[in-house]
C-alpha positions as CSV (number, residue, x, y, z in Angstrom):
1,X,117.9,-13.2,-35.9
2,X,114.7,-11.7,-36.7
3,X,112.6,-11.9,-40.0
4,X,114.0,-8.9,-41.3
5,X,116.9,-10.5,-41.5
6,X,116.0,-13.2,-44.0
7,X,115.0,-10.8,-47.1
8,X,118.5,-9.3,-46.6
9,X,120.3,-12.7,-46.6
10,X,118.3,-13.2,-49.9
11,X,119.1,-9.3,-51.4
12,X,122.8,-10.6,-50.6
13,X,122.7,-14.1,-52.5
14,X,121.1,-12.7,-55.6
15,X,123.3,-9.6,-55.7
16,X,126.4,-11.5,-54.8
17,X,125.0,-13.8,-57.7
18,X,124.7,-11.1,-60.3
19,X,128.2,-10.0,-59.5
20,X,129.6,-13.2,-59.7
21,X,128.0,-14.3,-62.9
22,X,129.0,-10.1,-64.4
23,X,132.2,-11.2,-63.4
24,X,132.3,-14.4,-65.0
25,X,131.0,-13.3,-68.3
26,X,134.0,-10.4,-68.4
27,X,136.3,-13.0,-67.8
28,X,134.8,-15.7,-70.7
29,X,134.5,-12.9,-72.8
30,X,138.5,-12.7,-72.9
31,X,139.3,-16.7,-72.5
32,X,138.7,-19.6,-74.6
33,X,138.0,-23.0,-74.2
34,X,140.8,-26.1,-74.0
35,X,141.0,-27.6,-77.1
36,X,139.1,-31.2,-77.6
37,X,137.8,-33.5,-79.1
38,X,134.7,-32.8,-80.8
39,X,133.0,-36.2,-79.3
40,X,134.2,-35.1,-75.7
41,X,133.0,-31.5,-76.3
42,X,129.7,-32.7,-77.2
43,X,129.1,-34.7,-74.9
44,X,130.3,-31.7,-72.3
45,X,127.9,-29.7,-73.9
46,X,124.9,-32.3,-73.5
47,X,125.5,-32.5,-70.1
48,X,125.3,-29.4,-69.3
49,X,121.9,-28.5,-70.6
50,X,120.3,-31.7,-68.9
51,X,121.8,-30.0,-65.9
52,X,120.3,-27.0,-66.6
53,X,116.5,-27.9,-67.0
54,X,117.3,-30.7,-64.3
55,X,118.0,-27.3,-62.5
56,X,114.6,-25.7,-63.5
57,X,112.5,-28.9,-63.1
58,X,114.1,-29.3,-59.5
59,X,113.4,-26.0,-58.6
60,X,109.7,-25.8,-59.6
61,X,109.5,-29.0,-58.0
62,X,110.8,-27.6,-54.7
63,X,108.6,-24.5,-54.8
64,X,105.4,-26.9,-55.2
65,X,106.3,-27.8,-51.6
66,X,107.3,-25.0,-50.1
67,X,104.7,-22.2,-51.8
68,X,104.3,-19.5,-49.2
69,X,104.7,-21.7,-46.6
70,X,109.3,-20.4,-46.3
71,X,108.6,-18.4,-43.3
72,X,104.7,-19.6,-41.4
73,X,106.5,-23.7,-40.7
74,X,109.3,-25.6,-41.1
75,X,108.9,-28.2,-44.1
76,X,110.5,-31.2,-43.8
77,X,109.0,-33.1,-46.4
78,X,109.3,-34.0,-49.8
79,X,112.5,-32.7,-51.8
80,X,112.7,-31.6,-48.0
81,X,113.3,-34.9,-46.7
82,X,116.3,-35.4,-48.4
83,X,118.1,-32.3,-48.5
84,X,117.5,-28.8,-46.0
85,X,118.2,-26.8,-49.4
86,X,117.0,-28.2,-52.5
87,X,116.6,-24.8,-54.2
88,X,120.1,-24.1,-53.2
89,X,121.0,-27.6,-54.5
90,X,119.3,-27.8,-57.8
91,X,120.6,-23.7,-58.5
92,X,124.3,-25.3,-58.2
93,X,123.3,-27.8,-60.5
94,X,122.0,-25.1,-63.2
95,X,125.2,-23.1,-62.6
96,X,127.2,-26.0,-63.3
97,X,125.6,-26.7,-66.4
98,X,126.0,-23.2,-67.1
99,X,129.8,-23.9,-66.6
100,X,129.6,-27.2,-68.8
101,X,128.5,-24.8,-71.6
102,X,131.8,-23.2,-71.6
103,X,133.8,-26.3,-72.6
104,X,136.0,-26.1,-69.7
105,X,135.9,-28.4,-66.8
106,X,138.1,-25.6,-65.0
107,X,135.2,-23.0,-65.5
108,X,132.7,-25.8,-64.3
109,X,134.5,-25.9,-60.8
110,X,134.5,-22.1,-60.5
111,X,131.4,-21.6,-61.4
112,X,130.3,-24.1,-59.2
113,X,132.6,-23.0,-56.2
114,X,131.4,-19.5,-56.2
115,X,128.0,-20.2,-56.4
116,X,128.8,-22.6,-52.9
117,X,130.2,-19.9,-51.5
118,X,127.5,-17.0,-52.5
119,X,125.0,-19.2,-51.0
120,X,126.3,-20.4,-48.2
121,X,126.0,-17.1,-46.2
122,X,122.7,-17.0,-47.3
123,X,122.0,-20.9,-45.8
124,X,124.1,-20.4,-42.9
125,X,121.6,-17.1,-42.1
126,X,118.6,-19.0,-43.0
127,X,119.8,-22.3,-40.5
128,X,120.1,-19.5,-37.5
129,X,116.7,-18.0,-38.0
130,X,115.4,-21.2,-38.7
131,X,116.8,-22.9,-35.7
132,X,115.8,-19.5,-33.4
133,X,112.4,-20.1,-34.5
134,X,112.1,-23.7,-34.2
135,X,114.0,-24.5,-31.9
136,X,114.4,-28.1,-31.1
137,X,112.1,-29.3,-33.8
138,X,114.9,-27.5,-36.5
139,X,117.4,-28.7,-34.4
140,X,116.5,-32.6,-34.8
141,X,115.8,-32.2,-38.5
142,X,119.2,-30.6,-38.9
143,X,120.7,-33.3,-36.8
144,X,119.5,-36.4,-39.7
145,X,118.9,-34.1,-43.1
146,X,122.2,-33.1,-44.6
147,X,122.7,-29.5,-45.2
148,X,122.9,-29.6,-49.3
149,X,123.5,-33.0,-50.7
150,X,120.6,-34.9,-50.8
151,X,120.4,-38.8,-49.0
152,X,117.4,-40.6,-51.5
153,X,116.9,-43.0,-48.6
154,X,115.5,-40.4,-46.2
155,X,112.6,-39.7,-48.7
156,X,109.3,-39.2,-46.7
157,X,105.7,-37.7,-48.2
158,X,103.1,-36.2,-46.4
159,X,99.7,-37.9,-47.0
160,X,98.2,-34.7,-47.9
161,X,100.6,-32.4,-49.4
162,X,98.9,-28.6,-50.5
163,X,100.7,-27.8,-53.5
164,X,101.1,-24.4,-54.0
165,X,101.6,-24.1,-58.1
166,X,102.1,-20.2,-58.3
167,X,105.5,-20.1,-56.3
168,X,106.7,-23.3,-58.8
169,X,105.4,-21.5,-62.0
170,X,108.1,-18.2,-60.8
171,X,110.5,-20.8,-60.3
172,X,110.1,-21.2,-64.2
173,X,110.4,-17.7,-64.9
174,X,113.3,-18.0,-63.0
175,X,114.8,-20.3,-65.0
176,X,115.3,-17.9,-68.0
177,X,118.3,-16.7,-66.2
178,X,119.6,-20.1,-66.7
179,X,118.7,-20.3,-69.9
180,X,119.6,-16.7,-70.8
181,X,123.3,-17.4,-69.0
182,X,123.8,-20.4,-71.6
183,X,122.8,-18.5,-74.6
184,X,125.3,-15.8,-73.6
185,X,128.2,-18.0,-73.6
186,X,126.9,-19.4,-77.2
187,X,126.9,-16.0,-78.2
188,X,130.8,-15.5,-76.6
189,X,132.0,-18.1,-78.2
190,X,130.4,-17.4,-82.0
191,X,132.1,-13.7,-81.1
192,X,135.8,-15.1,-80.7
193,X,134.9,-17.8,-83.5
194,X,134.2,-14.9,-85.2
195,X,137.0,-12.4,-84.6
196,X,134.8,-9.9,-83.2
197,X,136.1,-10.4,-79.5
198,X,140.1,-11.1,-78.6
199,X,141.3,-14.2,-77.0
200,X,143.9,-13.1,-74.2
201,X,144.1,-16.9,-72.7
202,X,143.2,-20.2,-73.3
203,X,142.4,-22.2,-70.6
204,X,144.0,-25.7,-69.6
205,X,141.5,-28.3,-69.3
């Protein structure tokens, strides 16, 4: 694999993502959420959005790492020291806050499933050209840092870490999608509350 091959696994995850989440507002747009308590709702609802801006925190928080460093060395500290895709991690924890939004623990797995699945193409890509480039040193690090969810006890810092603040400051920009996603389903929902969009099925839980 060479480096060209990297922007494409990207141009795939956030197309496949944009689909996906197209495909999922269509669908809300025509469903409504289980019926339930208001207690249990809230609580649903409160959850998700600490998910979400755990999502945007953890991302920023990622990026001061890696900066511009993605393709020039292979990072293996910090938020890289206990996971070998915290961006990838904390993005499935936004999208299922995005799904707790809903009200339906059934959206909330398939939301979170197809995010798994859009990005894991994009991480199995990234492992190959990582690993080709590497070598053994990717190799080792792959053989003790689990793929996605992260181990605390494996935390190690570098004593002089280079932050780079620009790429984490995007990472915020980037968590208006997030945000944007959420209010959209507000809005869906205020729609069918209001009559303006149909209700074709409810869903179970």
């Amino acid at each position: 694999m060479n480096n060209v091959r990297v922007p494409f696994l990207q141009h795939y995850r956030i197309n496949a993502l944009r689909a996906l989440g197209g495909l999922a507002f269509c669908l809300l747009s025509v469903t409504s959420a289980p019926p339930m308590l208001p207690l249990v709702n809230a609580i649903l609802e409160i959850i998700g959005a600490l998910a979400i801006f755990l999502a945007i925190a953890g991302r920023a928080w990622s990026l001061f790492y890696i900066g511009g460093r993605k393709n020039a060395e292979l990072v293996t500290f910090g938020p890289y020291s206990i996971t070998r895709n915290p961006l990838y991690f904390f993005s499935l924890v936004g999208i299922a806050g995005i799904g707790a939004q809903t009200g339906s623990l059934l959206s909330m797995a398939v939301f979170v499933l197809a995010g798994y699945l859009a990005f894991d193409m994009a991480m199995r890509g990234e492992e190959a050209y990582l690993s080709s480039r590497y070598g053994q040193g990717f190799d080792d690090y792959r053989m003790v840092v689990p793929r996605l969810w992260p181990d605390l006890s494996l935390w190690r810092e570098c004593e002089d870490v280079p932050l780079r603040s620009a790429r984490a400051v995007g990472s915020l920009r980037d968590g208006v999608v997030f945000v944007g996603a959420w209010l959209a389903i507000d809005l869906v929902r205020l729609a069918q509350a209001g009559g303006l969009l149909p209700v074709v099925w409810s869903l179970p839980i």
